[in-house]
FIKOLZA-1660 file (N, C-alpha, C; in steps of 0.1 Angstrom, whole numbers, plus 5000, padded with zeros to 4 digits):
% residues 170
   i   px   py   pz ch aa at
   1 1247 5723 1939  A  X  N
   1 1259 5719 1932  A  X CA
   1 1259 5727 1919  A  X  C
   2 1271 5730 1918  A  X  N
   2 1272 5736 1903  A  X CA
   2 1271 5732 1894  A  X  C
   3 1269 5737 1878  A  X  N
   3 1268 5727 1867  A  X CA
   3 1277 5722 1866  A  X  C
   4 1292 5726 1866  A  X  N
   4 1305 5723 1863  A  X CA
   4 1307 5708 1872  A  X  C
   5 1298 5711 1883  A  X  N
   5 1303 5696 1894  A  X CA
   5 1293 5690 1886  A  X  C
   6 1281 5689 1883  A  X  N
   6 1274 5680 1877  A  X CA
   6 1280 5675 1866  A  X  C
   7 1286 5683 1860  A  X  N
   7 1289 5676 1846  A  X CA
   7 1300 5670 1849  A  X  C
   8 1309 5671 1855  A  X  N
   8 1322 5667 1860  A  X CA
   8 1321 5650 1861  A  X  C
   9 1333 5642 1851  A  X  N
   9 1336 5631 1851  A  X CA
   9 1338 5621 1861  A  X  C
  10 1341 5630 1865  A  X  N
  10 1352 5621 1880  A  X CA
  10 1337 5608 1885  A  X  C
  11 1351 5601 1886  A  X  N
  11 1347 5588 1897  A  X CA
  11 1353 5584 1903  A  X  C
  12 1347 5579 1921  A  X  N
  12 1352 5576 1927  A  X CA
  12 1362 5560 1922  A  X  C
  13 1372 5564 1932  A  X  N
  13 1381 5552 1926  A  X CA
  13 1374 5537 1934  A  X  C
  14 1376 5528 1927  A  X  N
  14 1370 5513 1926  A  X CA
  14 1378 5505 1941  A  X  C
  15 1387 5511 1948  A  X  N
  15 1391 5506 1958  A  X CA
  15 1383 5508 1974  A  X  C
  16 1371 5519 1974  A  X  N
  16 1367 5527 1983  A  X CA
  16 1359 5517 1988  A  X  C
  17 1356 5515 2002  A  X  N
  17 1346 5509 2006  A  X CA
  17 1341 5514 2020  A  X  C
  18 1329 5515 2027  A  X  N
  18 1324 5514 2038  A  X CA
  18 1333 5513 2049  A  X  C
  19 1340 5524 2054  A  X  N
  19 1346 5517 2071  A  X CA
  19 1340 5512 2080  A  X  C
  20 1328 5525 2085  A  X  N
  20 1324 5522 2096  A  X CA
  20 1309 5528 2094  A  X  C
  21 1299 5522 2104  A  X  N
  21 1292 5534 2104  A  X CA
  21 1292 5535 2122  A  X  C
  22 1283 5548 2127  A  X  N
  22 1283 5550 2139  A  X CA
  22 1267 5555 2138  A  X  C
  23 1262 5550 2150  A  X  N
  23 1249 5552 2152  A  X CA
  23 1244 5558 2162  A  X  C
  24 1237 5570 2165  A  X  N
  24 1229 5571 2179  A  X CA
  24 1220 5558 2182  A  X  C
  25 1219 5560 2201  A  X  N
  25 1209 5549 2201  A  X CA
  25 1206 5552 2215  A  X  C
  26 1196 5546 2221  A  X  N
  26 1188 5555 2233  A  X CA
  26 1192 5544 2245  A  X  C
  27 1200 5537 2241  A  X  N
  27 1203 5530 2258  A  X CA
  27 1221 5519 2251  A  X  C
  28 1230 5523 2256  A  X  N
  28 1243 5518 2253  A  X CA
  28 1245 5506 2256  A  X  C
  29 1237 5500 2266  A  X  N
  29 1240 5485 2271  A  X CA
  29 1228 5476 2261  A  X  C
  30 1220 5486 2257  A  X  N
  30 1211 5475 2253  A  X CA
  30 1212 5472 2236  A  X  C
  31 1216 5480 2230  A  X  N
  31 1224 5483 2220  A  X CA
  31 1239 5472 2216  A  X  C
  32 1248 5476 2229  A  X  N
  32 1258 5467 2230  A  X CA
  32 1252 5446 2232  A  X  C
  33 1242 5441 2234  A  X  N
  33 1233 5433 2236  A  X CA
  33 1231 5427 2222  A  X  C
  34 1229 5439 2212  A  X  N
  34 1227 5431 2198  A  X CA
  34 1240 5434 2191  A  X  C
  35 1242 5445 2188  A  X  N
  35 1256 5441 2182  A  X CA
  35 1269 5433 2190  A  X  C
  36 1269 5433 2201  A  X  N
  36 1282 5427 2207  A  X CA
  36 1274 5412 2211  A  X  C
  37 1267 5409 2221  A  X  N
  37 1262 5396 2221  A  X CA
  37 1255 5385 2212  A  X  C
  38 1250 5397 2205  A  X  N
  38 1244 5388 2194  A  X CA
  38 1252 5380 2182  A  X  C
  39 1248 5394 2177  A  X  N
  39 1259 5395 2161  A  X CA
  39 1275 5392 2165  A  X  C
  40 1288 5397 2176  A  X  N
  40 1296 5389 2176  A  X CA
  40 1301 5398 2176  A  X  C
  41 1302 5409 2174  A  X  N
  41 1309 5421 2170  A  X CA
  41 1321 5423 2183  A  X  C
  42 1332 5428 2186  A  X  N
  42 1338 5427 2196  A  X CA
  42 1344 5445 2198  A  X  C
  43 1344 5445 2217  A  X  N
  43 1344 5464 2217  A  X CA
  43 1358 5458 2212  A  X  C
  44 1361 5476 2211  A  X  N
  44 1378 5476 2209  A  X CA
  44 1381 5490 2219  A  X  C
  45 1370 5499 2222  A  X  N
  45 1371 5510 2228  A  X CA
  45 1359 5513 2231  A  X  C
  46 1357 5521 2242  A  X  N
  46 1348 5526 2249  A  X CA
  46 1352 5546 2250  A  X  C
  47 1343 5548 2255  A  X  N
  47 1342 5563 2259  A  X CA
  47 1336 5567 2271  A  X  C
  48 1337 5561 2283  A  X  N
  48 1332 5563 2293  A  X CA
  48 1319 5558 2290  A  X  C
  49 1306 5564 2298  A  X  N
  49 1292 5554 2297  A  X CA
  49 1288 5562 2284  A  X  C
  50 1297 5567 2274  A  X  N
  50 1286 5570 2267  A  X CA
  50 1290 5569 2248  A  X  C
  51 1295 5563 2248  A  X  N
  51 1304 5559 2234  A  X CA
  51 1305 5544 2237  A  X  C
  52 1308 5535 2225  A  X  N
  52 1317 5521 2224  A  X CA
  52 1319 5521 2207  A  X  C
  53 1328 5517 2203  A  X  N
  53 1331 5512 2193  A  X CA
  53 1340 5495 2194  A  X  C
  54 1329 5489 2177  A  X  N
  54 1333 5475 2178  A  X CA
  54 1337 5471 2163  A  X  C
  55 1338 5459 2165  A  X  N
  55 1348 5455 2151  A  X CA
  55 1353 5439 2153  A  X  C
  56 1352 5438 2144  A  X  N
  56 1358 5419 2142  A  X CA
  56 1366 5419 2134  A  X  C
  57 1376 5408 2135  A  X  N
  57 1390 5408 2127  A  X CA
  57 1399 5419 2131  A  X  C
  58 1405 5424 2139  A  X  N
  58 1412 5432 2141  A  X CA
  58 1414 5445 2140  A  X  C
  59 1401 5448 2133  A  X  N
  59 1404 5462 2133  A  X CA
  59 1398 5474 2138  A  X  C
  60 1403 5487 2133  A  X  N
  60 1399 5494 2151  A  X CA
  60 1382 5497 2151  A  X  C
  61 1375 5495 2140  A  X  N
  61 1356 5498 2143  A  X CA
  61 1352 5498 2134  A  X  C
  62 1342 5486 2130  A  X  N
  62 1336 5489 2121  A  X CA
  62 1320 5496 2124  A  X  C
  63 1316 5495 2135  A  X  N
  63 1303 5502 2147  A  X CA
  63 1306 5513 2155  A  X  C
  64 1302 5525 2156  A  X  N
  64 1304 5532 2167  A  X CA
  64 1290 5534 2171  A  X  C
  65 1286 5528 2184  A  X  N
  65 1275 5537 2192  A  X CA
  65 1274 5549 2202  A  X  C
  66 1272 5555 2203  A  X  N
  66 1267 5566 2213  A  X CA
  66 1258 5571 2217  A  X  C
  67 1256 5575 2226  A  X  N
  67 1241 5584 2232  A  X CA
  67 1242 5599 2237  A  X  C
  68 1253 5602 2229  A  X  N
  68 1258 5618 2229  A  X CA
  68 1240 5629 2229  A  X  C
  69 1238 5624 2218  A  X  N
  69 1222 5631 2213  A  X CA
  69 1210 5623 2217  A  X  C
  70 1213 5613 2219  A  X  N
  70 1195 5602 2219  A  X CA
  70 1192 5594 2231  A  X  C
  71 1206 5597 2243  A  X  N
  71 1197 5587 2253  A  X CA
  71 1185 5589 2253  A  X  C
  72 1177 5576 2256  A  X  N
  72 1165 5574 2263  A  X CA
  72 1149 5582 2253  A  X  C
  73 1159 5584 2240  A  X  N
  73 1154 5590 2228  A  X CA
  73 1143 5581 2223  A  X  C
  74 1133 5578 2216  A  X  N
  74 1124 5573 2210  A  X CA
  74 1133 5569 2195  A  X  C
  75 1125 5553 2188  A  X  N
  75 1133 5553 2175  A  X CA
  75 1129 5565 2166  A  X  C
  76 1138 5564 2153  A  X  N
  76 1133 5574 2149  A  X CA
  76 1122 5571 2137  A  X  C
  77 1109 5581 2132  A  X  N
  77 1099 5575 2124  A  X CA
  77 1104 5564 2111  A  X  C
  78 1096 5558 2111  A  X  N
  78 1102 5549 2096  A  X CA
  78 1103 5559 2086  A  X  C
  79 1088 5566 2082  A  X  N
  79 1085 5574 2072  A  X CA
  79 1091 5586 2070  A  X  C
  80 1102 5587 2077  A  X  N
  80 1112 5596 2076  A  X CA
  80 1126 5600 2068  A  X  C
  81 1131 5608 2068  A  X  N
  81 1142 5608 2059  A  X CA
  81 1156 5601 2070  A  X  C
  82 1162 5594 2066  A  X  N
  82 1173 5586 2076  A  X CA
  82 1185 5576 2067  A  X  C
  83 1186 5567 2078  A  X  N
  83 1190 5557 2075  A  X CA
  83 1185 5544 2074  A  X  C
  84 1182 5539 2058  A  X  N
  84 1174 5528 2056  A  X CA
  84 1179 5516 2065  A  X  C
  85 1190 5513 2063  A  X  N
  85 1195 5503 2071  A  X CA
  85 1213 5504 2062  A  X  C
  86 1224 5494 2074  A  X  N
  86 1234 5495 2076  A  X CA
  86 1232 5476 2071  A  X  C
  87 1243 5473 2062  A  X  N
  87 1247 5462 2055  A  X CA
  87 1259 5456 2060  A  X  C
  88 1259 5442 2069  A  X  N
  88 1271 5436 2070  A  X CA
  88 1278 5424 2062  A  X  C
  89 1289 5427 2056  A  X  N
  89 1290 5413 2043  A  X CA
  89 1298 5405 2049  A  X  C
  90 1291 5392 2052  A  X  N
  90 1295 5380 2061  A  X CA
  90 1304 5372 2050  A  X  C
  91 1313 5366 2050  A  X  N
  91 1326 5359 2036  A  X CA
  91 1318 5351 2030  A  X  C
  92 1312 5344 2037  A  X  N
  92 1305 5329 2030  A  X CA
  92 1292 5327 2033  A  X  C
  93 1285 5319 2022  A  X  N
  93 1272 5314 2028  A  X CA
  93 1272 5310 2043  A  X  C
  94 1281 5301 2041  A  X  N
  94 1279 5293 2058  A  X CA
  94 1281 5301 2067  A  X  C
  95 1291 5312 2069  A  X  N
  95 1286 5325 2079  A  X CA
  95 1274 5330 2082  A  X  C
  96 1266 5330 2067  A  X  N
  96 1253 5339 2067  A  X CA
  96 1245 5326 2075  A  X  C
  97 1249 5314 2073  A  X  N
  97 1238 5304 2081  A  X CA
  97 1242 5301 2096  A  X  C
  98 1255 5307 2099  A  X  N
  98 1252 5306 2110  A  X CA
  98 1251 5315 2119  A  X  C
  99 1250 5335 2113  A  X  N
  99 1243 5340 2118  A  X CA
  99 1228 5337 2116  A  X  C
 100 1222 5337 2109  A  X  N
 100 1211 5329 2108  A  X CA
 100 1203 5321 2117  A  X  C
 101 1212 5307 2121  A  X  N
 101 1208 5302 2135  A  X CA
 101 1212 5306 2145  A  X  C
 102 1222 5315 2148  A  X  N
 102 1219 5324 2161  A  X CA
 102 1207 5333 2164  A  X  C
 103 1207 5339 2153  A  X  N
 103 1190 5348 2154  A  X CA
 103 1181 5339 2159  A  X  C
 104 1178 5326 2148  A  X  N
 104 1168 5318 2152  A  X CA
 104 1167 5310 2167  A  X  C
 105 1181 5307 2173  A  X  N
 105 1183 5307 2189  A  X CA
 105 1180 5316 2198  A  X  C
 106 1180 5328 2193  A  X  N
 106 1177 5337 2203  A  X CA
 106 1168 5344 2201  A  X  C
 107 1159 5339 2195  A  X  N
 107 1146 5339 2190  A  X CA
 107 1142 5353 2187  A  X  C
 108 1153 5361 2176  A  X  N
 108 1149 5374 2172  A  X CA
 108 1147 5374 2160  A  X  C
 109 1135 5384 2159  A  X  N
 109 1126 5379 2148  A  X CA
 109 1132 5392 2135  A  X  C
 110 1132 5384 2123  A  X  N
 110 1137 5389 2113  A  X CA
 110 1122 5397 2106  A  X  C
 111 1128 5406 2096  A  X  N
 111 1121 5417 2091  A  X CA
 111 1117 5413 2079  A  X  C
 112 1129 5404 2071  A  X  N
 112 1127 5401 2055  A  X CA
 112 1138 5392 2052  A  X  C
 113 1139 5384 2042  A  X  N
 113 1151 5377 2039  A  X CA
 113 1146 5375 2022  A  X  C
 114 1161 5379 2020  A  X  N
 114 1158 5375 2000  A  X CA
 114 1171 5374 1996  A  X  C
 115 1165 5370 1986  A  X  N
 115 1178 5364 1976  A  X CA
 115 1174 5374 1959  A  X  C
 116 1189 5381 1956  A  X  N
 116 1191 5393 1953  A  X CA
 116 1193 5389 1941  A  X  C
 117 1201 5380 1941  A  X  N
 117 1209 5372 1925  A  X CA
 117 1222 5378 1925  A  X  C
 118 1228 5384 1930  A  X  N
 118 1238 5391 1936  A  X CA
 118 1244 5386 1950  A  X  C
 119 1235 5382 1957  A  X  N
 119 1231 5379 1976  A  X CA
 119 1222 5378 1979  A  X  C
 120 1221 5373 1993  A  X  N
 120 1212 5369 1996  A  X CA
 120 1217 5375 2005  A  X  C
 121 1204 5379 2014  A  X  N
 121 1205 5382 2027  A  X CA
 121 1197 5384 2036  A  X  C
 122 1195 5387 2044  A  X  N
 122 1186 5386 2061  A  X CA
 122 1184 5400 2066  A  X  C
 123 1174 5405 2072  A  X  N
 123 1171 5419 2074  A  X CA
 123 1163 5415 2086  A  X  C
 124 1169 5424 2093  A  X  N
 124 1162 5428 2110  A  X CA
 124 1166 5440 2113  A  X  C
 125 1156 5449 2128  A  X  N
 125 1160 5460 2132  A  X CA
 125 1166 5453 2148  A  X  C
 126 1177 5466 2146  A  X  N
 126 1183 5468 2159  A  X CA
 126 1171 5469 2166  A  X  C
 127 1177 5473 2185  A  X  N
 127 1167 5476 2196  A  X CA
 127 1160 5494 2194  A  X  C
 128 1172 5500 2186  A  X  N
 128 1164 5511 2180  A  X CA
 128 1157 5513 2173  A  X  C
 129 1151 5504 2165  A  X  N
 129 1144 5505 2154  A  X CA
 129 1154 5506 2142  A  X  C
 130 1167 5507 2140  A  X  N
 130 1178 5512 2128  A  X CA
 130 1176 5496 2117  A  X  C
 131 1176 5496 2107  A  X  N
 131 1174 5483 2099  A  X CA
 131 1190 5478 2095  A  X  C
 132 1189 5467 2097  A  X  N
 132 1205 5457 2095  A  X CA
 132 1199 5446 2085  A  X  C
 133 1214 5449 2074  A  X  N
 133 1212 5435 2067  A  X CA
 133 1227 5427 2070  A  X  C
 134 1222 5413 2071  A  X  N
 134 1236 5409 2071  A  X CA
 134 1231 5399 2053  A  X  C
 135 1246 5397 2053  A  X  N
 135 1245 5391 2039  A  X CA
 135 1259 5387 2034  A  X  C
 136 1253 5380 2024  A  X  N
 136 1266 5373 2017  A  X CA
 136 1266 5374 1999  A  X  C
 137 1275 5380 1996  A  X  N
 137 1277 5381 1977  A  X CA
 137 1279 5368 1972  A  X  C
 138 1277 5364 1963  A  X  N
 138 1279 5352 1953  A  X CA
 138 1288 5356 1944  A  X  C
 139 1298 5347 1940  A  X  N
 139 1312 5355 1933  A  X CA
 139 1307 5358 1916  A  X  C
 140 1314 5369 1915  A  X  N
 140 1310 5381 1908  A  X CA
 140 1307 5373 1890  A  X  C
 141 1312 5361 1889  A  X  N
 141 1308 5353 1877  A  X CA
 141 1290 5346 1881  A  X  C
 142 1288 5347 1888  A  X  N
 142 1276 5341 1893  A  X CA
 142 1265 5352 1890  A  X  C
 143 1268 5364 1887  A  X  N
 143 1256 5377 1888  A  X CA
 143 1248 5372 1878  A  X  C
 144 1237 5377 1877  A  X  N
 144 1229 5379 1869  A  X CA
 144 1231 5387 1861  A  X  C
 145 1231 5388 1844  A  X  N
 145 1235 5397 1838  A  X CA
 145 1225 5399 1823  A  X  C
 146 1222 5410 1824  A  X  N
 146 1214 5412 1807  A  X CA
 146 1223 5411 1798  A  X  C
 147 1215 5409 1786  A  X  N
 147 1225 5410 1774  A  X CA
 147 1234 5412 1774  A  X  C
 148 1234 5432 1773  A  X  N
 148 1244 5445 1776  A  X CA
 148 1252 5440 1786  A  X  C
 149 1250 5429 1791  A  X  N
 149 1265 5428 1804  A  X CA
 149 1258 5435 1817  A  X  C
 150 1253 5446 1817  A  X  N
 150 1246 5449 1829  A  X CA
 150 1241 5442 1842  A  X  C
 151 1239 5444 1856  A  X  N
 151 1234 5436 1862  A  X CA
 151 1221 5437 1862  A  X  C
 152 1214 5424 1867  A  X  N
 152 1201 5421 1870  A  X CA
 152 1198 5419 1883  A  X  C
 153 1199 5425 1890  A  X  N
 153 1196 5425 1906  A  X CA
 153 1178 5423 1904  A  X  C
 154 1177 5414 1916  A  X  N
 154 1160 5410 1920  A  X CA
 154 1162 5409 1933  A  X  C
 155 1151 5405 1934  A  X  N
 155 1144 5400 1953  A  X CA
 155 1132 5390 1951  A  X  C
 156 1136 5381 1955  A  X  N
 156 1131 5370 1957  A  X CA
 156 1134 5362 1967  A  X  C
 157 1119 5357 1971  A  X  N
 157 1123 5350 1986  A  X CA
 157 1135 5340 1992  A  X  C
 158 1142 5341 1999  A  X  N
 158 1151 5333 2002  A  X CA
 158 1150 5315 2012  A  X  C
 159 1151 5313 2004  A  X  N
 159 1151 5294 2011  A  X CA
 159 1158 5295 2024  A  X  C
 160 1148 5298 2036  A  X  N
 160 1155 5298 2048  A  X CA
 160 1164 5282 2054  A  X  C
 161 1151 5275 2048  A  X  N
 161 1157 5258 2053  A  X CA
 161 1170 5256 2040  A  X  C
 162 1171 5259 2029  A  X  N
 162 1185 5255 2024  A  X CA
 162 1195 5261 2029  A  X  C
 163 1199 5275 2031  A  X  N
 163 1207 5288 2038  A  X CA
 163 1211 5273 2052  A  X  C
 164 1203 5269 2054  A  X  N
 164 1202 5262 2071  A  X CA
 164 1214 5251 2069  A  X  C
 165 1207 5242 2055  A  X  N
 165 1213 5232 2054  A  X CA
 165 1227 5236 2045  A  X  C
 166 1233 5247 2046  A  X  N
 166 1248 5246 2039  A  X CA
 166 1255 5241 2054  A  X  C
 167 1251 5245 2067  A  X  N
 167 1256 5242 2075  A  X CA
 167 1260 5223 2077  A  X  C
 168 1247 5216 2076  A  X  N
 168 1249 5206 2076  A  X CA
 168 1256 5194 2066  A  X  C
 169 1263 5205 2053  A  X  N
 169 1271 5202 2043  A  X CA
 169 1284 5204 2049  A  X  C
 170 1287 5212 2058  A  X  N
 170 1302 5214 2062  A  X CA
 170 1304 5205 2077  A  X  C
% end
């Protein structure tokens, strides 16, 4: 990068967010099994046996899988340079609890769960080894803030049995 780009002001504008991501993965059906059966995600399109894209609420993907490069591929090393994990922001706590007891119904086992001060959220790997967080924000007067106004983001363990019981509040 040039100095001129480094020094360069610019910022992205505040409307930008995350479309989609797309991921290799070494088996399509099995893949489709956690995002589509599990998680809820719904196709919208296919590519013959070797593409799907999915999405909830209507729109055209927020997932694309393929096996263009990785059928039958091994995951890839953790200690590697990649992708740490892919983040889904569920509207409400009670969403997050009732992904939550689906996991725990289908007895797949979570990686970590914390509470951010920001969010909270739940972390597991796909069947490729790729790390997922699902999660939910707490509205933006709720943050944690230093003096300076700044945020205070943490990690700290998350109350799996309260997360449980917002369910049994609605």
């Amino acid at each position: 990068m040039s100095e001129a780009a480094h020094n360069d002001p610019y910022r992205a504008p505040a409307g930008i967010r995350v479309g989609h991501i797309h991921l290799k993965v070494a088996d399509l059906a099995r893949a489709l099994k956690f995002y589509r059966d599990l998680l809820g995600f719904e196709v919208t399109q296919r590519y013959g046996q070797e593409a799907v894209f999915l999405a909830t609420g209507g729109y055209h993907h927020h997932i694309g899988l393929n096996i263009w490069y990785s059928k039958d591929a091994p995951p890839a090393p953790r200690n590697s340079a990649g992708l740490f994990h892919t983040a889904f922001l569920y509207p409400s706590r009670s969403d997050l609890a009732v992904i939550y007891r689906r996991l725990l119904q289908a007895d797949y086992p979570l990686s970590g769960a914390a509470d951010h001060g920001v969010s909270e959220a739940l972390y597991l790997d796909d069947p490729d080894g790729n790390g997922v967080e699902l999660y939910w924000d707490r509205p933006m007067a709720q943050w944690p803030r230093q003096a300076d106004g700044s945020l205070q983001m943490y990690t700290q363990p998350l109350d799996l049995a309260d997360l449980l019981g917002t369910l049994e509040e609605d």
